[in-house]
N, C-alpha and C positions, 0 to 999 in steps of 0.2 A: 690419681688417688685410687688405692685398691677398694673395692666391692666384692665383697666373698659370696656367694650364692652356694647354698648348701643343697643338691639333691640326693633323692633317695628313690625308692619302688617302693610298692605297695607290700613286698615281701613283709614288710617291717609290719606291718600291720597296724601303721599311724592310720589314723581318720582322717578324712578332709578337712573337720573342724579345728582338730588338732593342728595339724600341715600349717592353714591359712592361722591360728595363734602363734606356735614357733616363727612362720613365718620361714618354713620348707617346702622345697619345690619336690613333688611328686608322678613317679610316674608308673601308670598303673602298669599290670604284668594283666595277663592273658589266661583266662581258666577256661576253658570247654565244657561242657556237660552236652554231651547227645551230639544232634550237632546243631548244635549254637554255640558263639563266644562271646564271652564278656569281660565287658573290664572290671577289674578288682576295684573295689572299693569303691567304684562309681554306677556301674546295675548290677555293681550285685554286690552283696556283703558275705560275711564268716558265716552267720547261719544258714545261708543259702546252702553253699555247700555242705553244711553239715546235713540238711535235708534231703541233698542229693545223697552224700553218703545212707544217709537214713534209711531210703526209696533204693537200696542198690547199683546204684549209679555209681558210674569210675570216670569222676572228673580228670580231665587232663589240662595242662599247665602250658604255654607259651610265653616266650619273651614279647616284649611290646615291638608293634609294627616299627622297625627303624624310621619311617618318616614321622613317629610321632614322639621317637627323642629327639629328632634333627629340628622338629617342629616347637617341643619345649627348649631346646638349649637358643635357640632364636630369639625366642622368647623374652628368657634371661638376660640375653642381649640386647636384644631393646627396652630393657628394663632400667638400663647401665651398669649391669655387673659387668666386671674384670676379668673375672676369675670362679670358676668352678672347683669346688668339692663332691664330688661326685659317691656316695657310699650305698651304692647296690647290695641285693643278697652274695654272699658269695659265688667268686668263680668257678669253683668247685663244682656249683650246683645250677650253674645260667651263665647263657652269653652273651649277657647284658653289658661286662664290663667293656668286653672288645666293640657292643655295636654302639655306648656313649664315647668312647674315645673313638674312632669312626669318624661320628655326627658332629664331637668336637672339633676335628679338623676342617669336616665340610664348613659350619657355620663361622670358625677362627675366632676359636673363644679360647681362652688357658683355660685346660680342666685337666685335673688328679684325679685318678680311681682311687680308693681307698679300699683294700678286701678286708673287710674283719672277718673272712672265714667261718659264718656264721649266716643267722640270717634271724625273722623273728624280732626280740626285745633288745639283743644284744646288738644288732643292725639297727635298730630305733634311738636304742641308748647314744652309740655313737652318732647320729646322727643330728640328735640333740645337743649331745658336746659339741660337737664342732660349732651348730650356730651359734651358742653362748661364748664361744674363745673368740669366734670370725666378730662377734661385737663386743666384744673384751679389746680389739684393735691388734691381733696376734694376725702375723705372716701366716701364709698356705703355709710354707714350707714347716714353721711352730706349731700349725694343726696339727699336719701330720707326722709329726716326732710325737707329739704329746699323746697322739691316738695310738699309735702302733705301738704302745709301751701297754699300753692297756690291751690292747685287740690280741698283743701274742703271749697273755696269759688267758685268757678267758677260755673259759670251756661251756660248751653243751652235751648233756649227755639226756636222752632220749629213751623213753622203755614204752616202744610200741606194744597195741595189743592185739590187732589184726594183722597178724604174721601174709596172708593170704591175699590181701590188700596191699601191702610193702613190694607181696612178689608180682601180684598184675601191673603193681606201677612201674617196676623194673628196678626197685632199689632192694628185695633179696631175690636170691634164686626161689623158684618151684619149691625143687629140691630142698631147698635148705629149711624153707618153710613148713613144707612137710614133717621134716625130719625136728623140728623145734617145735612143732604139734603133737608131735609120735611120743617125743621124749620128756614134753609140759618143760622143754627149757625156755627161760626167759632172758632172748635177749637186751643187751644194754648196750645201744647206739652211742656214737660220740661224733661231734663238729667240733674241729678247733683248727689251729694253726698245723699242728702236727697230722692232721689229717689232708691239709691242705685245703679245707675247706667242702674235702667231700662226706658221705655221710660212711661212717667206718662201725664195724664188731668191735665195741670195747671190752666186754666178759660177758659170759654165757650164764647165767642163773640158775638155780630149779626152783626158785620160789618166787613170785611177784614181790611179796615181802622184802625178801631176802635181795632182791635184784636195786628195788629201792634204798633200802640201810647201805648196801654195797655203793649207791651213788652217790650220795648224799657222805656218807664218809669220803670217798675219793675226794670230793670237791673241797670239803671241808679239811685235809690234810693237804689241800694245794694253798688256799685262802684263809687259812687259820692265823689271826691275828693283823689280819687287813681290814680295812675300811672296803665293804666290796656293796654291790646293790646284785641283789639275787631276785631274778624271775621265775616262775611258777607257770608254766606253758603249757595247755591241754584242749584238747579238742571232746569236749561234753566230757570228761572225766572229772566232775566235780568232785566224788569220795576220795580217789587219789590224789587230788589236789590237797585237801583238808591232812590227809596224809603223811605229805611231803613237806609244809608247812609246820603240825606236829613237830616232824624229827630237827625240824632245821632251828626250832626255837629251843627244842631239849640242847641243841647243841650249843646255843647261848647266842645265835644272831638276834639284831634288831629286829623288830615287826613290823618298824618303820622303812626297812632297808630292804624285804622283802614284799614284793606286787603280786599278785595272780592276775593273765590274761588270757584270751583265746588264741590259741595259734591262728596267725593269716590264714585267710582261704586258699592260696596258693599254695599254702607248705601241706593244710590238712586234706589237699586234695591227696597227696602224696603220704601221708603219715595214715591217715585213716581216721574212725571215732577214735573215745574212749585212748587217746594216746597222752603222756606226758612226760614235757620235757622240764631241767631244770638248768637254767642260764645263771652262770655267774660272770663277773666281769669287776672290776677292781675298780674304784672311784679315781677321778685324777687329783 
């Protein structure tokens, strides 16, 4: 008889207490500050980081030591799972997918990667569908048809604030940074399928204002007239949250359909304060 075991990383920014109610396997990711490391979401949490960032700190990010996916996917195994579902941040951004399929070969367990090209809420979301279909008594193989119908419309689009921050983490150049401080342009990030899940220039702005209405329309002429659940993603940017929320009910979504959360400490070591993203993804 099949047993589906749903993992994921901490990227998602589920809780523990959350994890153990779904009833999802987790595995934490790796953040640095100075030189100490910690694991996510078990010493240390999102405020932490934010305090680093606070204190001028440039935390940095790690994949989990391989012997402690080999050690959870065992795990699992002696659990009596079957079969793994396996839904990390995207590959794009970690190489995490390649060292669970790996650990799954060492330990001989069936396991899927699943990339939603994303990472955050949209990585959480999925993560939760699947264990609700895996006990709905749906095959791997019906997860993931059902997901990847949803995973290659979704988008994130991202409007960092600390341009100078993005460049020390190595996600823009110097340069560029510079030159988007020279000029008050405000970038507008995107994560999707068409980016492959890395983080990409979707338009350039001259207004923060102006950067946000331009996002929040984009998304909104992709998902106009779908049943979708939209995220609200910010690291201490609570104004722009209230914001973004604003324009997305003037345009007629639920209030229901929409969450506000904190980005993971993994992604806001990399995004910086004061950043926000806004995740949409289409219900099944």
């Amino acid at each position: 008889m099949t047993k589906i075991a749903i993992l994921t990383d901490s990227g998602c920014g589920i809780t523990t207490t959350e994890a153990q109610t779904q009833g999802i396997f987790v595995i934490p990711l790796l953040v640095l500050i100075g030189n100490d490391t910690y694991h996510d979401g078990v010493d240390l949490q999102t405020q932490d980081v934010y305090q680093a960032l606070r204190d001028g700190k440039y935390p940095k990010t790690s994949t989990p030591m391989y012997q402690s996916i080999e050690d959870m996917l065992r795990q699992i195994k002696e659990q009596g799972y079957t079969d793994v579902l396996a839904i990390p941040l995207s590959a794009g951004l970690s190489s995490t997918h390649q060292s669970i399929r790996l650990a799954a070969e060492e330990v001989g367990i069936s396991t899927s990667v699943i990339d939603v090209y994303s990472t955050c809420l949209i990585q959480k979301h999925v993560a939760i569908k699947a264990k609700q279909l895996a006990d709905q008594g749906l095959s791997p193989s019906e997860i993931i048809d059902r997901l990847n119908r949803v995973i290659s419309t979704s988008n994130t689009l991202i409007l960092p604030d600390d341009l100078d921050h993005l460049a020390k983490g190595g996600r823009l150049t110097p340069l560029a940074a510079s030159l988007a401080n020279l000029l008050k342009i405000k970038p507008v990030l995107q994560l999707n399928k068409s980016t492959q899940g890395k983080i990409d220039v979707f338009a350039k702005i001259r207004t923060e204002r102006k950067a946000l209405e331009h996002s929040i329309e984009t998304l909104h002429e992709t998902f106009e007239g779908k049943k979708v659940a939209i995220y609200i993603i910010h690291s201490a940017a609570g104004d722009r949250t209230q914001d973004a929320k604003r324009l997305l009910l003037e345009k007629g979504y639920d209030p229901n359909a929409i969450a506000v959360h904190d980005i993971a400490a993994v992604i806001a070591s990399h995004t910086g304060l004061n950043c926000l993203g806004i995740q949409f993804i289409e219900e099944l």
